[in-house]
C-alpha positions as CSV (number, residue, x, y, z in Angstrom):
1,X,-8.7,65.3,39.8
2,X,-11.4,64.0,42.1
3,X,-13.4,60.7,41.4
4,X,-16.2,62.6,40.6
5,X,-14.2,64.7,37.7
6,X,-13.3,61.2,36.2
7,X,-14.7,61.5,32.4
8,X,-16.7,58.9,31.5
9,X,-17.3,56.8,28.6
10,X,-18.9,53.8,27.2
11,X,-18.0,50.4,27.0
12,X,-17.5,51.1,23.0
13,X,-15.5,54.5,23.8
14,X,-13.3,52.8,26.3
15,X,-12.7,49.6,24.1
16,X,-12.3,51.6,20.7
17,X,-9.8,54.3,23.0
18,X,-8.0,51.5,24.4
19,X,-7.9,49.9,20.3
20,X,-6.1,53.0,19.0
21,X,-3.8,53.4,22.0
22,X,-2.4,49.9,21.7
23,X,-2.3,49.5,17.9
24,X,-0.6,52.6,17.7
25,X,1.6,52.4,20.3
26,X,3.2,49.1,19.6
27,X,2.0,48.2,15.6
28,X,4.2,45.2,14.8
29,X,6.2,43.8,17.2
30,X,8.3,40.8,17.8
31,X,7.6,38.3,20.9
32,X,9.3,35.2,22.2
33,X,7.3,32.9,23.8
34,X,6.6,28.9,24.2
35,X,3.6,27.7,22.5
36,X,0.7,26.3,23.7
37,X,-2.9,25.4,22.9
38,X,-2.4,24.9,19.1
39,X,-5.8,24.8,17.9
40,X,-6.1,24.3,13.6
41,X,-9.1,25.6,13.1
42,X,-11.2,24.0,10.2
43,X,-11.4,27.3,8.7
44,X,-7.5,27.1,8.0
45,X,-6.9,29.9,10.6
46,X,-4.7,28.7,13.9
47,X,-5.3,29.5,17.2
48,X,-2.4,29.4,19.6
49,X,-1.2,31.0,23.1
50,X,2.0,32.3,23.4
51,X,3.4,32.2,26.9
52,X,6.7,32.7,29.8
53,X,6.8,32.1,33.2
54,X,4.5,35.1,33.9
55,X,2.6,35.7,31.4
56,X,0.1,34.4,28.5
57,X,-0.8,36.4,25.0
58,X,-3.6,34.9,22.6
59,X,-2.1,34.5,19.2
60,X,-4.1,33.9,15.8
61,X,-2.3,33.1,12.6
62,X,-4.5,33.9,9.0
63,X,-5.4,31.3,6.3
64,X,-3.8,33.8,3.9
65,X,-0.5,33.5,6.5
66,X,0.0,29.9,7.4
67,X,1.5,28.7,4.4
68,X,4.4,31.6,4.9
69,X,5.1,29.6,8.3
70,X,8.2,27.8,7.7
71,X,7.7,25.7,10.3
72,X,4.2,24.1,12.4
73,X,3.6,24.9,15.6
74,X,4.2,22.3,17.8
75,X,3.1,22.2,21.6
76,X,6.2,23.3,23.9
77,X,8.5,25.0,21.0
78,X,9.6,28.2,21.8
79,X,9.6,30.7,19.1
80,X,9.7,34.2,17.5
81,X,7.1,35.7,16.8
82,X,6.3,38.7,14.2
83,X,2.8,40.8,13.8
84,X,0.1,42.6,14.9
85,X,-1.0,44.0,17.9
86,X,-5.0,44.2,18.2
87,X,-7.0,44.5,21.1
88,X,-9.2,42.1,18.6
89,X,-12.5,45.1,18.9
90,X,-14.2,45.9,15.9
91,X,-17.4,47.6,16.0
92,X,-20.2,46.2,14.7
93,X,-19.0,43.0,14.6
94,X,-17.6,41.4,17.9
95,X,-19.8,43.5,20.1
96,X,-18.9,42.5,23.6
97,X,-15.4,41.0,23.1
98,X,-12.5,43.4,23.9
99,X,-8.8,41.5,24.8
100,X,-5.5,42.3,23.1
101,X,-3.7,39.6,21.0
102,X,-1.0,39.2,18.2
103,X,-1.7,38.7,14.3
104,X,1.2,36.6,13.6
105,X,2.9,37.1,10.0
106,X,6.5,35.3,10.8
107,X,7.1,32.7,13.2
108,X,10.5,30.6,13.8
109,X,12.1,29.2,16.3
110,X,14.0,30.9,19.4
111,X,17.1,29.0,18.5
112,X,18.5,25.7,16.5
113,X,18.4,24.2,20.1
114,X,14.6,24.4,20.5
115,X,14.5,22.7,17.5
116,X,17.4,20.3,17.7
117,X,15.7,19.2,21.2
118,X,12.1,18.2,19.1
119,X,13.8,16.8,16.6
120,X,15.9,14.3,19.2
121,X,12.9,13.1,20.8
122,X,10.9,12.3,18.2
123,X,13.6,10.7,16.5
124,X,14.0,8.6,19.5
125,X,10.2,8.0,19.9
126,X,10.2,6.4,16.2
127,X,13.3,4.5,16.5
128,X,12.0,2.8,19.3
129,X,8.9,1.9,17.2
130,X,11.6,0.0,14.6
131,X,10.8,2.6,11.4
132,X,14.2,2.9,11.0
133,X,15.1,-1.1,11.1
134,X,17.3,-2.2,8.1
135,X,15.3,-5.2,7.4
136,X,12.5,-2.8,6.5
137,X,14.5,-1.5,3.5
138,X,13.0,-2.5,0.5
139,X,15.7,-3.3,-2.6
140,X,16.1,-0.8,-5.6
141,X,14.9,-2.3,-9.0
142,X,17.5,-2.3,-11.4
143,X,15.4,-1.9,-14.3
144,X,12.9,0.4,-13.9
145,X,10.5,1.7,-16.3
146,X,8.8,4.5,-14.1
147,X,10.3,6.5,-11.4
148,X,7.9,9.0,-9.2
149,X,9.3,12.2,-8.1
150,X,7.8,14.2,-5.4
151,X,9.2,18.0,-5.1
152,X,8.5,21.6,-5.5
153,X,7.4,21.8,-10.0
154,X,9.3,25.4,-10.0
155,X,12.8,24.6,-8.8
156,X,16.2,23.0,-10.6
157,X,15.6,19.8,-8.6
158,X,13.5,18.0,-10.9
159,X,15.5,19.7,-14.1
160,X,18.1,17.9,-12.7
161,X,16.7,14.6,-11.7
162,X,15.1,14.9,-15.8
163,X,18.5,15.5,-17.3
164,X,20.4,12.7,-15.0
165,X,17.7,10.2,-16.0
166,X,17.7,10.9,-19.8
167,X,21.7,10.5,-19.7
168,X,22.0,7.2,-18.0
169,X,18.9,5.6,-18.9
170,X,15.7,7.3,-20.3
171,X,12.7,6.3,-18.7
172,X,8.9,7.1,-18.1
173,X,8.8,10.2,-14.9
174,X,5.8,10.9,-13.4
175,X,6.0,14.2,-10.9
176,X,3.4,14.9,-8.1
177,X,4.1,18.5,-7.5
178,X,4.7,19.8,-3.9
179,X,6.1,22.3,-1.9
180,X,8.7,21.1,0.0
181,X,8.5,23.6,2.5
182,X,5.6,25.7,4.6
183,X,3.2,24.8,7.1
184,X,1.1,22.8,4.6
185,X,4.1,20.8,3.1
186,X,3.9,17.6,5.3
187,X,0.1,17.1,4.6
188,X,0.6,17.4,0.5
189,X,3.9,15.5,0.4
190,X,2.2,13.1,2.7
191,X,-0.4,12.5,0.1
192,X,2.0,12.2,-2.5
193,X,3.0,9.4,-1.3
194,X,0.4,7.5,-0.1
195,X,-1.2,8.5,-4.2
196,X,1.6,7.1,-5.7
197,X,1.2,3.9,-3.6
198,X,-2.7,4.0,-4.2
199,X,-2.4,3.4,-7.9
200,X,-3.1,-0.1,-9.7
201,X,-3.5,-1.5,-12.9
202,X,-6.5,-0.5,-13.7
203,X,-5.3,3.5,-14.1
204,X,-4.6,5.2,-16.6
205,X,-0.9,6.4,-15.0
206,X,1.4,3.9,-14.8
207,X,2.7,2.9,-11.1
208,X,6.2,3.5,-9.8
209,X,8.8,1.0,-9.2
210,X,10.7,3.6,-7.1
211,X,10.0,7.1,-5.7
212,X,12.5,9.8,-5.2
213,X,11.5,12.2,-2.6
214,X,13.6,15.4,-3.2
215,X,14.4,19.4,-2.4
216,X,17.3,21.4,-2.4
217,X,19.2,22.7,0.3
218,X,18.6,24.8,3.2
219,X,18.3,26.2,7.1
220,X,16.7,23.2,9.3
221,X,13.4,25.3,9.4
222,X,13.4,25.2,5.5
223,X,13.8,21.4,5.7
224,X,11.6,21.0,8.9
225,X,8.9,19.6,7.1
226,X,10.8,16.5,6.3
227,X,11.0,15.9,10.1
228,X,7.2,15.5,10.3
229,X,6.2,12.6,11.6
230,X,3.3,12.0,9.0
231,X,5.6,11.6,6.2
232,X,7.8,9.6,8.2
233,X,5.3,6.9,8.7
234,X,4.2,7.9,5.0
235,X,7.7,6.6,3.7
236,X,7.6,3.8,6.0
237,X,4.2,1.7,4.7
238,X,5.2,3.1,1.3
239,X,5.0,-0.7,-1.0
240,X,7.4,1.4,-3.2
241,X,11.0,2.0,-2.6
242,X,11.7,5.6,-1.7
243,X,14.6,7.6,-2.1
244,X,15.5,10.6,-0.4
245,X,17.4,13.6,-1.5
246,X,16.7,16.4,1.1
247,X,19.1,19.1,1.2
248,X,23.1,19.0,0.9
249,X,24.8,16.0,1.6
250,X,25.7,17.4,5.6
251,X,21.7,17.7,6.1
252,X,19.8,15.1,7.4
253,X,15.9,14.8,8.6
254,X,14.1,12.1,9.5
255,X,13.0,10.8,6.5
256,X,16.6,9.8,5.6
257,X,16.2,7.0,8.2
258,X,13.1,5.8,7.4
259,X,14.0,6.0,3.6
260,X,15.1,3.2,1.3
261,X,18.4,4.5,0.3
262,X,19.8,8.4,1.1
263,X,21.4,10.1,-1.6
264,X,23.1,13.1,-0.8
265,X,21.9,15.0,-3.9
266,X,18.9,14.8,-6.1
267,X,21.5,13.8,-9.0
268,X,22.7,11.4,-6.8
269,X,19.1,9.9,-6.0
270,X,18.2,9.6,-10.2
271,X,22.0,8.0,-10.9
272,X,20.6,5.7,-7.8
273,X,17.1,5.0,-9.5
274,X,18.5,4.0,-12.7
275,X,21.5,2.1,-14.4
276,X,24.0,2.9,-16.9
277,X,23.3,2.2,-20.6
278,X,26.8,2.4,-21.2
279,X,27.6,-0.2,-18.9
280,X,24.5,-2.0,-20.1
281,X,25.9,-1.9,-24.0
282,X,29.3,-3.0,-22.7
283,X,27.8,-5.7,-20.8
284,X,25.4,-7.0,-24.0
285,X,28.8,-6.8,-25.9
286,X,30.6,-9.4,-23.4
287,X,27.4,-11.3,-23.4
288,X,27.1,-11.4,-26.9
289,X,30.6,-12.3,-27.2
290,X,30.0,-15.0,-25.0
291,X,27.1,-16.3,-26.7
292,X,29.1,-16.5,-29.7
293,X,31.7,-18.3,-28.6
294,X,29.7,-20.8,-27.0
295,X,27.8,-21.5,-30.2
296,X,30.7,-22.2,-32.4
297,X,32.0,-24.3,-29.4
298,X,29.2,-26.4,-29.3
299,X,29.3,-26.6,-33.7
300,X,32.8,-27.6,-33.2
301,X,32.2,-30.6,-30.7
302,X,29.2,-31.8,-32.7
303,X,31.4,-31.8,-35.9
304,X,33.6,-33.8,-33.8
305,X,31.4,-36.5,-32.8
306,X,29.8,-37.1,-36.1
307,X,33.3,-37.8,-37.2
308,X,34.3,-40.0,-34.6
309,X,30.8,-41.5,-35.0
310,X,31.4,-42.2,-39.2
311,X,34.9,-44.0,-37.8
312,X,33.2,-46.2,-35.8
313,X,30.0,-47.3,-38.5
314,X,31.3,-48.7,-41.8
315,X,29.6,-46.8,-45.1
316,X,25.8,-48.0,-45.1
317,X,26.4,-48.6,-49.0
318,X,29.2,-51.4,-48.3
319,X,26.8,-53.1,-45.3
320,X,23.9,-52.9,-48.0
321,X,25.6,-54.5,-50.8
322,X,27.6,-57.0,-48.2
323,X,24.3,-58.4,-47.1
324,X,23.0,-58.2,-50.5
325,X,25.9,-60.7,-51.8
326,X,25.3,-62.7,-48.7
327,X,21.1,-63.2,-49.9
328,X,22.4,-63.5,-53.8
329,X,25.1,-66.8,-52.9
330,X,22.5,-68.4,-50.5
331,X,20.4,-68.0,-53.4
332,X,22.7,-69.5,-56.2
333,X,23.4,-72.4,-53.7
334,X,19.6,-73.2,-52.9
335,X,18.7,-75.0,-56.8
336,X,22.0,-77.3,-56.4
337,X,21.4,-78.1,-52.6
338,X,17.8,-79.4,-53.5
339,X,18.7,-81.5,-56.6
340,X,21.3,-83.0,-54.7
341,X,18.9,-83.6,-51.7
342,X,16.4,-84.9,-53.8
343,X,19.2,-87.2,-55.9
344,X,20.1,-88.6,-52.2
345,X,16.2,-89.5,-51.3
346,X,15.8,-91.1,-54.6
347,X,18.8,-92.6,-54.2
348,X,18.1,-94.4,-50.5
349,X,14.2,-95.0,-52.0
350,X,16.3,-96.8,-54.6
351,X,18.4,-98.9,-52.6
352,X,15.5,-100.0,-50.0
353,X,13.0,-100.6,-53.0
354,X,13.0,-104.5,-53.1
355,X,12.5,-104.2,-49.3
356,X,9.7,-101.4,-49.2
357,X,6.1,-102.0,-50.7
358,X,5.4,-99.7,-53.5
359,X,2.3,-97.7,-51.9
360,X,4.8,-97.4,-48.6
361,X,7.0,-96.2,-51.3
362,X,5.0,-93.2,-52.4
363,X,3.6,-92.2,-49.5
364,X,7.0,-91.6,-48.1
365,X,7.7,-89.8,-51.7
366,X,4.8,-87.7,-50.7
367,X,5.8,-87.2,-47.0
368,X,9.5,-86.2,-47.9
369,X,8.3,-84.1,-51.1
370,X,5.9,-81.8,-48.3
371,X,8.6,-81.7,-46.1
372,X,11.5,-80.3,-48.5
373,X,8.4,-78.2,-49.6
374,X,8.1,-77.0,-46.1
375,X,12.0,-76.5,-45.3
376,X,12.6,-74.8,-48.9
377,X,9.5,-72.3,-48.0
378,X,11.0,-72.0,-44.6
379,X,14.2,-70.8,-45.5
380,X,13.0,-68.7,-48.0
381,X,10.9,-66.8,-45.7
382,X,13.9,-66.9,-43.1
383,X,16.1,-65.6,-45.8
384,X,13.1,-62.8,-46.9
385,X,13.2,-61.9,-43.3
386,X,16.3,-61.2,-42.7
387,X,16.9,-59.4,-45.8
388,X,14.0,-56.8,-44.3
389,X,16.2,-56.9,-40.8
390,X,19.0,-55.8,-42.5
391,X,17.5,-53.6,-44.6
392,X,16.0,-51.9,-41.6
393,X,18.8,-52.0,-40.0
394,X,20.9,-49.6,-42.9
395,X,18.3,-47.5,-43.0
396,X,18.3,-46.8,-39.5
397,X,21.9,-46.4,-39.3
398,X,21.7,-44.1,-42.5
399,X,19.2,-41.7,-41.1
400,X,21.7,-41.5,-37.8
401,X,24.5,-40.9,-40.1
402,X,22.3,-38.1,-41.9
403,X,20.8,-36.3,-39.0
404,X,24.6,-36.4,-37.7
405,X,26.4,-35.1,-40.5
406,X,27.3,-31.6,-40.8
407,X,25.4,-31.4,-43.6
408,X,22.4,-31.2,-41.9
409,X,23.7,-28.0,-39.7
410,X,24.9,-26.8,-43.1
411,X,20.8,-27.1,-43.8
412,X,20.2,-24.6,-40.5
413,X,22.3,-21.6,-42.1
414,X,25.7,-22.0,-41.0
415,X,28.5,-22.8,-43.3
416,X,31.4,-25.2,-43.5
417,X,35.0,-23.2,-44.8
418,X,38.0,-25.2,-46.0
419,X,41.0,-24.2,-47.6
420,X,42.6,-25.0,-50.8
421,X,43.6,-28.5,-49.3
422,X,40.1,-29.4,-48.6
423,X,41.5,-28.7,-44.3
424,X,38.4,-27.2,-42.3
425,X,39.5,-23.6,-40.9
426,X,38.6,-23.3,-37.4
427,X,40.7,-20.2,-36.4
428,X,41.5,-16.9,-38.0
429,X,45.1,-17.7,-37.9
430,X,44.3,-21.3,-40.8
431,X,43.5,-18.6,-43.6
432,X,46.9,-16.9,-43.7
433,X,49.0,-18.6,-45.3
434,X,46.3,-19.8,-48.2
435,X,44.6,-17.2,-49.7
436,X,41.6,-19.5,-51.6
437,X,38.7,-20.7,-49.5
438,X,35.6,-22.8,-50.3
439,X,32.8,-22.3,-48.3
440,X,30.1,-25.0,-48.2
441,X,26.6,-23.6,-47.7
442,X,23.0,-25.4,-48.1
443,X,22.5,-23.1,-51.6
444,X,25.8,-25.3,-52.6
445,X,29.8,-24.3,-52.6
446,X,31.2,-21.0,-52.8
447,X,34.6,-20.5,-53.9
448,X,36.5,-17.6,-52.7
449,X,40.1,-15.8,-52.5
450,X,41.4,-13.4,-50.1
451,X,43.1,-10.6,-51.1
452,X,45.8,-8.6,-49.0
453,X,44.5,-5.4,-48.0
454,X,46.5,-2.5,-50.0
């Protein structure tokens, strides 16, 4: 066929030709390729290249498609690629633009070493930035009254988490959905956390004291999300402890080292997050126990020190009355001790009369008379004042004696047992061999008997 037999077509005719020839000759196909100039579009679409030593394909991935993408395309990962051949022609409506290109439906990567190679250096990258440092670790509450949980709504994760936490130690749960795996996982699980931290008193929901970030297990694309670097550094300014529970026990990501404490189930991560009530009843048991035995301790010493206390006062009736037989003699002797005073003045006035004028006389009457007035109203008021000393005195004591009896914890509501031979019992072991009891309470003495059990 000579040039000028060539048929000839238009730019549509060729393009639309060229359209049905490729599309139908390859359909779907699968390529392997490294990618390149990742471009998210604001429309949710991506734009990438796909490319080998010799070569470079343009690639497009649909809203509709990304969130089948296990994993997100990173710059330099080599993958597999499923989809669509299209010269990317449709008439009408990209008049002028005719190049071939792939619809991608399925992407992973070309081998666990691609990814294992990602994964190393940016594991590396944040290590060196100290997001894995143990003195970031924040402490588990052991008490807490709301736990946050972050994971897929559908799955048997959170069933299990629920039924875990209801067993041990029933608390408040709050769940942010997720999905814990697909192109858009990192972003939402990102602002899970970041919510959970954002909330303060003044909401309605009440705040976490500790997170627990959780999925079952799978392949490392499944769990690839949890090797993002977003909700690395998510967890890491988290002011709320975070526990993760990502896969089996065998699988790690990245957000294991970042995380407060790894669990290697989500069972694991909610028997974490809370305590035991049966060790908590077991433990209120010992304390009460404790507590118990430390009051009747104390009783006990008290009830000894009011006794050694009574040993060492006398009985405030017998200092009363002593003092009152002291006041009652001094005042028998007091009429006889001034006649006779007076008998010895008049006497001596007597004696000295020839020798004493008679007015010298009676103004010494007057002088002594004033003073034995004076020294009788003196000792009177020395003996009324001593009387109130002493009086004061026993009263004081008596109140000490009162507020230290055992009566007055009798007053309080406990109660004072003794057996038949008036004996306090102070162990179990003082009632077995007498049978009838009297218990002292403040309402007044109970007698009792015990009877062997049949």
């Amino acid at each position: 066929m000579t040039k000028e037999n060539i048929p000839e077509y238009s730019v549509t005719e060729l393009s639309t030709a060229l359209k049905n020839t490729i599309e139908d000759k390859f359909g779907y196909v699968r390529i392997k390729g490294e990618l390149s100039g990742i471009n998210n579009h604001s429309s949710g679409h991506i734009y990438l290249t796909l490319k080998d030593e010799n070569a470079v394909i343009n690639g497009i991935i649909w809203r509709s498609s990304v969130a089948k993408i296990k994993i997100r395309p990173e710059e330099g990962l080599e993958v597999i690629c499923t989809g669509k051949i299209s010269t990317g022609y449709n008439p009408g409506r990209y008049a002028g633009r005719s190049n071939y290109q792939i619809t991608i439906d399925t992407m992973k990567p070309a081998g666990v070493g691609a990814l294992m190679a990602i994964l190393e250096e940016r594991k590396e990258k944040l290590k060196s930035e100290g997001l894995f440092e143990i003195h970031h670790k924040k402490s588990i509450p052991k008490y807490p009254s709301t736990i946050g949980v972050i994971t897929s709504p559908t799955g048997a994760v959170l069933q299990d988490i629920k039924h875990r936490v209801s067993e041990r130690f029933p608390c408040n749960i709050i769940l942010w959905p997720v999905p814990v795996q697909g192109n858009d996982a990192a972003e939402l699980i990102e602002n899970a956390i970041r919510g959970f931290n954002k909330i303060d008193k003044t909401s309605k929901i009440s705040k976490p004291e500790v997170l627990i970030l959780a999925r079952g297990g799978g392949s490392i694309e499944d769990l690839w999300c949890f090797n993002e670097e977003r909700i690395v550094r998510a967890v890491f300014d988290s002011s709320i402890p975070l526990i993760s529970a990502v896969g089996h026990e065998t699988d790690t990501t990245l957000v294991d080292y970042v995380s407060d404490i790894r669990a290697p189930t989500p069972t694991a991560a909610a028997e974490i997050a809370t305590p035991s009530k049966d060790i908590l009843f077991t433990e209120l048991n010992e304390n009460e126990n404790r507590l118990n035995y430390s009051v009747k301790n104390l009783v006990n010493i008290a009830r000894e020190r009011i006794l050694n206390i009574q040993k060492l006062f006398p009985d405030h009736k017998e200092l009363f009355n002593l003092k009152l037989n002291e006041l009652n003699n001094l005042k028998q002797r007091l009429p006889s001790s001034l006649k006779i005073f007076i008998q010895k003045e008049i006497s001596n006035f007597q004696n000295s009369g020839s020798k004493l004028n008679l007015n010298i006389l009676k103004e010494k009457i007057r002088n002594n008379q004033n003073s034995l007035l004076g020294i009788s109203n003196q000792f009177l008021n020395n003996n009324k004042n001593n009387f109130l000393s002493y009086s004061n005195r026993v009263n004081s004591a008596s109140k000490l004696l009162e507020s230290l009896s055992y009566k007055s914890v009798i007053k309080r509501g406990f109660a004072v047992i003794r057996n038949s031979s008036n004996k306090v019992i102070g162990k179990k072991t003082d009632i077995i061999r007498d049978n009838k009891l009297s218990i002292e309470t403040k309402f007044g003495i109970i007698k009792a008997e015990i009877k062997d059990e049949q």
